[in-house]
C-alpha positions as CSV (number, residue, x, y, z in Angstrom):
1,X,70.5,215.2,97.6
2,X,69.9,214.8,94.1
3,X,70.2,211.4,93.7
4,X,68.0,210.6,96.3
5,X,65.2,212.7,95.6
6,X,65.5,210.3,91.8
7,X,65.7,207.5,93.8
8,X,62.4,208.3,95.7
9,X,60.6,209.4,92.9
10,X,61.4,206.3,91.2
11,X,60.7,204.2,94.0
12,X,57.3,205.6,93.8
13,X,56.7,205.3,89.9
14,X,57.6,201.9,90.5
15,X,55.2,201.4,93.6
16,X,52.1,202.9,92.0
17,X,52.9,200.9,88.3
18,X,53.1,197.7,89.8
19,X,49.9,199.0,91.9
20,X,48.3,199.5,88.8
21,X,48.8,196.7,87.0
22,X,48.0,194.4,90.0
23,X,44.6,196.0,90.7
24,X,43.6,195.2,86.5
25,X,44.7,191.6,87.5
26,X,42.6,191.7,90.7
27,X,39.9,193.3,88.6
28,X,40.4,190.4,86.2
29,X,40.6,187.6,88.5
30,X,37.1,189.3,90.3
31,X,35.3,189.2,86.7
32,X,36.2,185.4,86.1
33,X,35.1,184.4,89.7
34,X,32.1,186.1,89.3
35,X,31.3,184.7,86.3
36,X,32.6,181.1,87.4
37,X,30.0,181.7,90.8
38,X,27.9,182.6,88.3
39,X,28.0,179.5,85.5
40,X,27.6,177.3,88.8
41,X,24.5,179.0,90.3
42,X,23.0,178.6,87.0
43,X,24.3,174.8,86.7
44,X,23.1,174.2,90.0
45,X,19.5,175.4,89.1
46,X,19.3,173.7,85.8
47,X,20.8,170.2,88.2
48,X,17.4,171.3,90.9
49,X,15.5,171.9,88.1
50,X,15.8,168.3,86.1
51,X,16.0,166.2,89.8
52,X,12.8,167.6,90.8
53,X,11.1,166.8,87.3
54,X,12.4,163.4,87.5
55,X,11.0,163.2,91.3
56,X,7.4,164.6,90.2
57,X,7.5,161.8,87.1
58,X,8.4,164.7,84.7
59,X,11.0,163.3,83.1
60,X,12.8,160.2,82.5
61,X,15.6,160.8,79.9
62,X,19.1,162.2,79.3
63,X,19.8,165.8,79.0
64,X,22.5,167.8,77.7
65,X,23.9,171.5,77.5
66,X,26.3,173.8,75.9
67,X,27.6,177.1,76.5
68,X,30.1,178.4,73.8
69,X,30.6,175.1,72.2
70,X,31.1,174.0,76.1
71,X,29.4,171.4,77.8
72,X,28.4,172.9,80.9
73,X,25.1,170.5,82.2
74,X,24.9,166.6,81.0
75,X,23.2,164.3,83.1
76,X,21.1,161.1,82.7
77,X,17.3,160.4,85.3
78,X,15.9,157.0,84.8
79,X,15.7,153.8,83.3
80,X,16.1,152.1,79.6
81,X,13.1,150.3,80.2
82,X,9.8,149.2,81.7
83,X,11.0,146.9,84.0
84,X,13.1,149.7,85.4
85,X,16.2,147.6,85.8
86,X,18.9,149.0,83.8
87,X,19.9,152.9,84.9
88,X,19.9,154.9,81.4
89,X,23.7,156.6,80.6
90,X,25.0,158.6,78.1
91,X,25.6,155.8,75.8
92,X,21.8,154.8,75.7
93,X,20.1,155.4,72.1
94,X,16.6,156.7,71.7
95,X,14.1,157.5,69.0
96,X,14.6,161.0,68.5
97,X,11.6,160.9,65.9
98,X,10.9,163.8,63.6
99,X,14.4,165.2,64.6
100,X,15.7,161.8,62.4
101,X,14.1,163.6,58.9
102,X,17.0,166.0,59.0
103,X,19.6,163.4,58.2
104,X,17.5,162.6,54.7
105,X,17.6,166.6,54.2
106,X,21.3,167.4,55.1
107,X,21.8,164.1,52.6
108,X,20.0,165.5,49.7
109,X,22.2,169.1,50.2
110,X,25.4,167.2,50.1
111,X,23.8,165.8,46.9
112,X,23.1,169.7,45.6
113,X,26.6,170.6,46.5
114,X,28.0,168.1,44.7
115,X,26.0,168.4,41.9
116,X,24.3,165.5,41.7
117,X,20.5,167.0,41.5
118,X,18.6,170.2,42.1
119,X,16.1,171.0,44.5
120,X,13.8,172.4,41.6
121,X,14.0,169.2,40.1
122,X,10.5,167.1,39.5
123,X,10.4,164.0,41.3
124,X,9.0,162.6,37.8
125,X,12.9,163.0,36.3
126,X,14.0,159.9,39.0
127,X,11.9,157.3,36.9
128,X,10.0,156.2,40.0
129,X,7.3,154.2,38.9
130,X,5.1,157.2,40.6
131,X,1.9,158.9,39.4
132,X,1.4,162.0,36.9
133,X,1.5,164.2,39.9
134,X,5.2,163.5,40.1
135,X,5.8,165.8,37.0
136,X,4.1,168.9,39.4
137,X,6.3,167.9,42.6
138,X,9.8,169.3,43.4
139,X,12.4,168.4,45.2
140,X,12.1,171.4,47.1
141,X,8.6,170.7,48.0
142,X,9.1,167.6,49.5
143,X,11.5,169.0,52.1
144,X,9.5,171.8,52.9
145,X,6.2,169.7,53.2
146,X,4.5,171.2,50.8
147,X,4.3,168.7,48.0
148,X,0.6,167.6,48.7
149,X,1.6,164.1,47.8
150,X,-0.7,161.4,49.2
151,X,-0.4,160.9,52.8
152,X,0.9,157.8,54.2
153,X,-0.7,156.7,57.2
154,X,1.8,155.6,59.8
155,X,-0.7,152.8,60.9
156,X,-1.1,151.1,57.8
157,X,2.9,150.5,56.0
158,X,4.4,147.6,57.7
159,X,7.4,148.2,55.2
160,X,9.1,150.0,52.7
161,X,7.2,148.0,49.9
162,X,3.6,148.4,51.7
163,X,4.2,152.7,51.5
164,X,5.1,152.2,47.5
165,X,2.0,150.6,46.8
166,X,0.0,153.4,49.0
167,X,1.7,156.2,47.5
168,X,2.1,154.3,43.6
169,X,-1.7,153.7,43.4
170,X,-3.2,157.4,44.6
171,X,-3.1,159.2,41.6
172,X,-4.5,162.3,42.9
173,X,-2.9,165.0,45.5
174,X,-4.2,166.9,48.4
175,X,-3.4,170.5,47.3
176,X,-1.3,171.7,44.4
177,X,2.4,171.7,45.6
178,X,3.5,175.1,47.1
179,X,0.1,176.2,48.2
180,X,-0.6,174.8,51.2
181,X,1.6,172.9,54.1
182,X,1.2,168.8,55.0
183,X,3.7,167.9,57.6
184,X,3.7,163.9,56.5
185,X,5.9,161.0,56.0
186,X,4.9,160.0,52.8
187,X,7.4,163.2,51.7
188,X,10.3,161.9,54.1
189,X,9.9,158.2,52.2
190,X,10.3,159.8,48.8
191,X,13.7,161.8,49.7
192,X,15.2,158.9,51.3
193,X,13.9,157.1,47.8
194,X,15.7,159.8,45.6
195,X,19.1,160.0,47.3
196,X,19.4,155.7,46.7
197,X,18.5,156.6,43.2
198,X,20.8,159.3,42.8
199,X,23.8,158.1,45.2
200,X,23.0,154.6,44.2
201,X,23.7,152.9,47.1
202,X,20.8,152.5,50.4
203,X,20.1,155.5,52.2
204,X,21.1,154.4,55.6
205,X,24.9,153.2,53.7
206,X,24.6,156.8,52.2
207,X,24.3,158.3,55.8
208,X,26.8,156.3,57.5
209,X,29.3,157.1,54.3
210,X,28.6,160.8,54.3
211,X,27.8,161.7,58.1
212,X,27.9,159.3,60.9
213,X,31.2,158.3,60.0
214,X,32.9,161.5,59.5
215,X,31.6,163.2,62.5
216,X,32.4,160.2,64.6
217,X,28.8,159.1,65.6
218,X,29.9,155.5,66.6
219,X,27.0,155.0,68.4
220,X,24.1,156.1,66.0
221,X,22.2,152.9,64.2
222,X,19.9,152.7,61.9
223,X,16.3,151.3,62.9
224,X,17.9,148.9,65.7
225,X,15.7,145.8,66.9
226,X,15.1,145.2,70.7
227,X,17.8,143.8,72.6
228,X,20.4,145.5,70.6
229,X,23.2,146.9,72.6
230,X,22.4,150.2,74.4
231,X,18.9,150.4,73.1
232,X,15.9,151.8,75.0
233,X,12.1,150.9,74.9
234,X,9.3,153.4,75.4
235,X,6.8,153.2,78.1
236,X,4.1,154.7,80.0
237,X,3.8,156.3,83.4
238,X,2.0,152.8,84.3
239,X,5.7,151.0,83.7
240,X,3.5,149.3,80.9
241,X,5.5,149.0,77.5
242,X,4.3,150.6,74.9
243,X,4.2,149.4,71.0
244,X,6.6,150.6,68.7
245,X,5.9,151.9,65.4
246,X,6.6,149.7,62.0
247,X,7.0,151.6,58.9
248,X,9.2,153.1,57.0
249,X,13.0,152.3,57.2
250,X,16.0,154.8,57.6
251,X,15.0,156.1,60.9
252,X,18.9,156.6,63.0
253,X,18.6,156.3,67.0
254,X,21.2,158.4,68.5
255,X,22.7,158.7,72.0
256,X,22.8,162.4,73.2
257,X,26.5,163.0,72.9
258,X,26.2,161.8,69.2
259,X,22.9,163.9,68.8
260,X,25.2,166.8,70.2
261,X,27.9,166.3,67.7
262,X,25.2,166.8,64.9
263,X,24.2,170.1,65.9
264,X,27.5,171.2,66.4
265,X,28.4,169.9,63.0
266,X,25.6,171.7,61.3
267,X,26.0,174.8,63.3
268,X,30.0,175.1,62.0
269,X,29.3,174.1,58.4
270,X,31.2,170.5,58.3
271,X,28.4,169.1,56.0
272,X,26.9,171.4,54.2
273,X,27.6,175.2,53.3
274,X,26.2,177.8,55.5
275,X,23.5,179.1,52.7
276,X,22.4,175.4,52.4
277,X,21.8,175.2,56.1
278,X,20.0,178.8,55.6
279,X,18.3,176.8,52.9
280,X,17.1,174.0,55.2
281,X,16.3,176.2,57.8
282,X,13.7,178.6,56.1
283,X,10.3,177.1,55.1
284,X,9.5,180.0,51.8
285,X,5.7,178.3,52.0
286,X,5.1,177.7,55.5
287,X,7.5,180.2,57.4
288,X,5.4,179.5,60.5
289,X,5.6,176.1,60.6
290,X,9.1,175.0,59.8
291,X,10.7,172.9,57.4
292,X,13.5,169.5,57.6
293,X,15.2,171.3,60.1
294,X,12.6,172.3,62.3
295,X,11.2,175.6,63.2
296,X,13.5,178.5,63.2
297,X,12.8,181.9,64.8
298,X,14.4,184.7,62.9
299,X,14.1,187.3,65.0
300,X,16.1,185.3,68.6
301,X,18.3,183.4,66.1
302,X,16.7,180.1,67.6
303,X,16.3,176.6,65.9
304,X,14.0,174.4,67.5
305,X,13.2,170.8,66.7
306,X,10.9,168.2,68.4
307,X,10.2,164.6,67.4
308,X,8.5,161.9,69.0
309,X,7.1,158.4,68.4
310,X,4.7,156.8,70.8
311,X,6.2,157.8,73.9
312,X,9.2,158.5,72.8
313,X,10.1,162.3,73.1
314,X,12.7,164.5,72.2
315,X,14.0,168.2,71.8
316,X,16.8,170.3,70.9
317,X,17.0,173.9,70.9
318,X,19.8,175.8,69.2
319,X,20.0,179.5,70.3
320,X,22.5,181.2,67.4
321,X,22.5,184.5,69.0
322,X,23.7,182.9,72.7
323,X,25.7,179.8,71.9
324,X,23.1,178.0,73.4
325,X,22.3,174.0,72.6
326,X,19.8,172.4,75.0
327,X,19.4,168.8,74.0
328,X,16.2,166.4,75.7
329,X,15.8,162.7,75.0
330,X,13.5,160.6,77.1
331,X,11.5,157.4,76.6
332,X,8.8,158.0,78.6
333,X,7.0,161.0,76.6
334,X,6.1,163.6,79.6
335,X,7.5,167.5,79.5
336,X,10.1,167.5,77.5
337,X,8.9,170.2,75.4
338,X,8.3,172.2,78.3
339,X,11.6,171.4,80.1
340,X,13.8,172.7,76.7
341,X,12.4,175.8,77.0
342,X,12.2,176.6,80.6
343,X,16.1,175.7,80.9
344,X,16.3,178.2,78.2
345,X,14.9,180.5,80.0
346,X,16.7,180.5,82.8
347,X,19.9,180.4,81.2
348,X,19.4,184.0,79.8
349,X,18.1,184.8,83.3
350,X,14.2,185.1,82.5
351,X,11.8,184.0,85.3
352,X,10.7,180.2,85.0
353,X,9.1,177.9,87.0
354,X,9.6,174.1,88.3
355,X,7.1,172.1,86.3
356,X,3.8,171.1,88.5
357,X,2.8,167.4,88.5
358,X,0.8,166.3,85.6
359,X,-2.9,166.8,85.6
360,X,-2.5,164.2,82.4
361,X,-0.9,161.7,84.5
362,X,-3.2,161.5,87.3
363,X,-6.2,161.2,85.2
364,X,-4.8,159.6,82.2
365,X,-5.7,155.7,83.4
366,X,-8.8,156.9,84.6
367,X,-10.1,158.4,81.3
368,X,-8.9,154.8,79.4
369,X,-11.5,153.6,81.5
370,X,-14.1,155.8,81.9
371,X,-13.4,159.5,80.7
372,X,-16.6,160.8,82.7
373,X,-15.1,159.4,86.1
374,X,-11.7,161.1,84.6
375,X,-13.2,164.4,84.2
376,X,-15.0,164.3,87.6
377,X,-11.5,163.2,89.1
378,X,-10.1,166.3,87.2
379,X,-12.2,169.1,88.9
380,X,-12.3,167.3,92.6
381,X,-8.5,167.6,92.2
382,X,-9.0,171.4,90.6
383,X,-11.0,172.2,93.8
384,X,-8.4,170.7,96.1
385,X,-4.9,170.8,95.5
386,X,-5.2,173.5,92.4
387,X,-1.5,174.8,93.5
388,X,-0.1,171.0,92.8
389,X,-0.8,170.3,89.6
390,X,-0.7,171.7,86.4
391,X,-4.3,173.0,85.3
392,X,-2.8,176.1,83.5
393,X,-1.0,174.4,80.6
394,X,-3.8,173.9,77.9
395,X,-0.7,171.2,76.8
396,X,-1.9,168.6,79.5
397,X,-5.3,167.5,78.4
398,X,-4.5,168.3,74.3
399,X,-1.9,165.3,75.0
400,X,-4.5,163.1,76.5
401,X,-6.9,164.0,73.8
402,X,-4.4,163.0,71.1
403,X,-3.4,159.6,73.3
404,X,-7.2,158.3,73.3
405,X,-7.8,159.5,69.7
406,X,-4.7,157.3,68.9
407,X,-6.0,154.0,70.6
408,X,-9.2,154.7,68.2
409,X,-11.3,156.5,71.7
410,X,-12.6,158.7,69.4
411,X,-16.4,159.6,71.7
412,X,-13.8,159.5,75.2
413,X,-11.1,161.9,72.7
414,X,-14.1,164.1,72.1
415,X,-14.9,164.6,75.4
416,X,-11.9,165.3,77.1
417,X,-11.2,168.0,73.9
418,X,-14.5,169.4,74.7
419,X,-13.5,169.8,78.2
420,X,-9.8,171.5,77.3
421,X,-11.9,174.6,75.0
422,X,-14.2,174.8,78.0
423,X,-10.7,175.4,80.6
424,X,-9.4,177.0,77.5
425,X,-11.9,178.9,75.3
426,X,-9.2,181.3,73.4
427,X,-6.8,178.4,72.8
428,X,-6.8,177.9,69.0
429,X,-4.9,174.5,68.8
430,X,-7.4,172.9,71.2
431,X,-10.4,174.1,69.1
432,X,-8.4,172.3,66.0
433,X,-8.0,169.1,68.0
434,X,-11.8,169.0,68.9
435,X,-12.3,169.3,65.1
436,X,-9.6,166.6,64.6
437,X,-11.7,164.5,66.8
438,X,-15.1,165.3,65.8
439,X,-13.7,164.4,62.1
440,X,-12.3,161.1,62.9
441,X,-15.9,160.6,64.6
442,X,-17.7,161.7,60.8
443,X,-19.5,164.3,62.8
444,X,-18.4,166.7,60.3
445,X,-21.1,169.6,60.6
446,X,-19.2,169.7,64.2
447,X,-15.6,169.4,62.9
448,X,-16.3,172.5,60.8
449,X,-17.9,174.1,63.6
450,X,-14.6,173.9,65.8
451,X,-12.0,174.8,63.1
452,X,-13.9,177.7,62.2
453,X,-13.4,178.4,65.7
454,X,-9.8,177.7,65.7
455,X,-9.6,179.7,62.7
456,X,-11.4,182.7,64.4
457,X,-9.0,182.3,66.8
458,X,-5.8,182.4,64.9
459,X,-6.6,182.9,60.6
460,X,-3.0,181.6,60.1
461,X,-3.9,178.1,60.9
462,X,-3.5,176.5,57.7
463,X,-4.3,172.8,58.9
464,X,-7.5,174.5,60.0
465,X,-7.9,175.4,56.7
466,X,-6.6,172.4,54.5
467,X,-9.3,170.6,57.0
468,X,-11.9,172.6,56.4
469,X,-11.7,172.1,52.5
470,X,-11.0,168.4,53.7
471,X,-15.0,168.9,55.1
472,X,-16.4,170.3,52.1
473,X,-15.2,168.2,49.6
474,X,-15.9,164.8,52.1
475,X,-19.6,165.8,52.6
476,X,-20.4,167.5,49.7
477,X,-21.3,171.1,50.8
């Protein structure tokens, strides 16, 4: 009798511990196919998300997500080119713009690291051939944009030699380096000038030496000419290509799984130290603004780096604090900026919205033509079909401003700028871009008016500032 009451109690023991330990593995299995339904809701929103952009014109571009080091999203909407022939894929370099000044950076850290020169060294101690102001200049101030060396305007340097003559004959600077912030290229062409002095070979054999190479960026080329293999062109919405910029050399197209390898690269230390990255990632004179590496937000752990030339477009955003990458390329500049960050949003579950069609698109031709029929086209559609487009992003008409003031519209830029403060009267940036406007127009008693505005607005603008004394000194008041 005994023995089988052992038996039975055993029997049970054995029941309820195999019980157990099949209920944590059913618990287990439930967690992981909840988060697995939950990684593929989330896919399939981003996938809805960046189909209907592309449908609405939104976005034409490659686009590609991580999760934990994980690709979890990568997908390609459009074409290479104007003649909208060839389907883009992931192999398909771009013009990432600004985002190409970080290789220049991360190349003159390897340089610290090794040794080789110090980022509170004066510019003067390279033997350049430059003006006195080089003995006031650092290192460090050039890749934090806040050297005040001359600017370099990117319509005038056909070449490398043109921008040494521009920057070799202005003996004079725009601020004294380390007060004030000047996000131009004439400090990206003297880094990539320094690291061939130091390194002693070209900066693009430097970069392919030192980075490309070792992180397996077979695809990446410097400054590529058209009808080189896998390389886009930039249009507009009209299919209507647009010109490319000549300047400056050293700029490296990427495709967007090679563009992903960089940021993983940086974000595990492969190139350069973690301080130095630290380094590159804090501006210590213009926190707000951002330095080499873009802008980073201390407080969400969030990088954040946009570039774009002509209509090409493109951004990354590196979330520390989430394992997060979201990468954006396109050719044909549209929302790009806004896309990174809604996808970002929904990600960490925040509310977002599908991106409205283009208020800047429908009256863009128009206003090339005749910016008073554009603006009445822009409150007939206001009145009718308000819920279609995208009249609450102050975004829309700032980028039409910018596009006329570019083709030298400067009276149709002022206009359309006057109409954005009017939509938007508490929008700082849009009063700076009518003072942008009204300046390139020598209407400067209106310029002033408008970035005090801006500056009313928001007192940290410092281009409102710089501008400003810009004013005073340029009409003698």
């Amino acid at each position: 009798m005994k023995k089988l009451i052992l038996l039975i109690l055993s029997t049970v023991f054995f029941i309820n511990h195999v019980s157990g330990q099949e209920l944590n593995d059913f618990k287990g299995a439930k967690n992981r196919n909840q988060n697995s339904t939950k990684q593929k809701s989330g896919i399939n929103q981003i996938d809805s998300l960046m189909t209907k952009s592309y449908e609405r014109d939104l976005f034409n571009g490659n686009v590609l997500i991580s999760k934990n080091n994980k690709i979890i999203y990568q997908k390609s909407f459009g074409f290479t080119d104007e003649t909208r022939q060839t389907a883009l894929t992931d192999k398909s370099i771009f013009n990432i713009g600004s985002i190409g000044k970080e290789f220049n950076a991360v190349a003159i850290m390897i340089l610290v690291e090794r040794g080789l020169l110090n980022l509170d060294d004066y510019i003067s101690k390279f033997n350049l051939g430059l003006p006195k102001w080089s003995e006031k200049v650092t290192i460090r101030h050039l890749v934090n944009y806040a050297s005040g060396i001359p600017r370099i305007d990117p319509a005038v340097p056909k070449n490398d030699e043109e921008a040494w003559k521009m920057l070799r004959s202005n003996d004079s600077l725009l601020f004294e380096p380390g007060t004030s912030y000047s996000y131009d290229n004439s400090n990206v062409f003297l880094q990539r000038r320094i690291i061939e002095k130091v390194a002693g070979i070209s900066f693009e054999e430097f970069v392919i030496k030192n980075i490309t190479k070792p992180l397996k960026m077979t695809n990446s080329v410097f400054d590529p000419k058209f009808g080189y293999k896998n390389r886009t062109s930039c249009y507009d919405f009209d299919n209507v290509k647009c010109p490319e910029m000549e300047f400056i050399s050293g700029w490296l197209w990427v495709d967007i799984n090679d563009f992903n390898k960089w940021i993983v690269a940086m974000n595990s230390n492969r190139l350069i130290s973690k301080e130095s990255f630290q380094t590159m990632l804090n501006n210590p004179y213009a926190k707000d603004e951002g330095g080499s590496l873009g802008r980073y937000f201390e407080k969400d752990e969030l990088q954040r780096h946009n570039g774009v030339s002509y209509k090409f477009e493109s951004i990354f955003l590196n979330d520390f604090k989430n394992k997060i990458t979201i990468i954006l390329v396109s050719n044909n500049k549209n929302t790009v900026w806004d896309l990174g960050h809604i996808i970002h949003n929904l990600m960490l579950g925040k509310d977002y919205k599908i991106p409205k069609k283009s208020i800047y698109q429908a009256i863009r031709k128009e206003s090339l033509d005749n910016v008073n029929k554009a603006i009445e086209t822009y409150y007939l559609l206001k009145k009718n079909s308000k819920e279609e487009y995208s009249f609450e992003n102050s975004s829309e008409l700032n980028k039409l401003g910018y596009e006329l003031l570019r083709s030298s519209k400067n009276k149709e830029s002022i206009e359309i700028f006057k109409l954005a403060v009017k939509e938007f009267p508490k929008d700082a940036n849009l009063f700076d871009s009518l003072g942008e406007a009204y300046f390139n127009n020598k209407e400067y008693a209106l310029s002033k008016q408008n970035y005090l505005k801006s500056l009313e607005l928001n007192p940290e603008n410092e281009n409102g500032k710089q501008m400003l004394l810009n004013i005073e000194k340029g009409i003698g008041k």
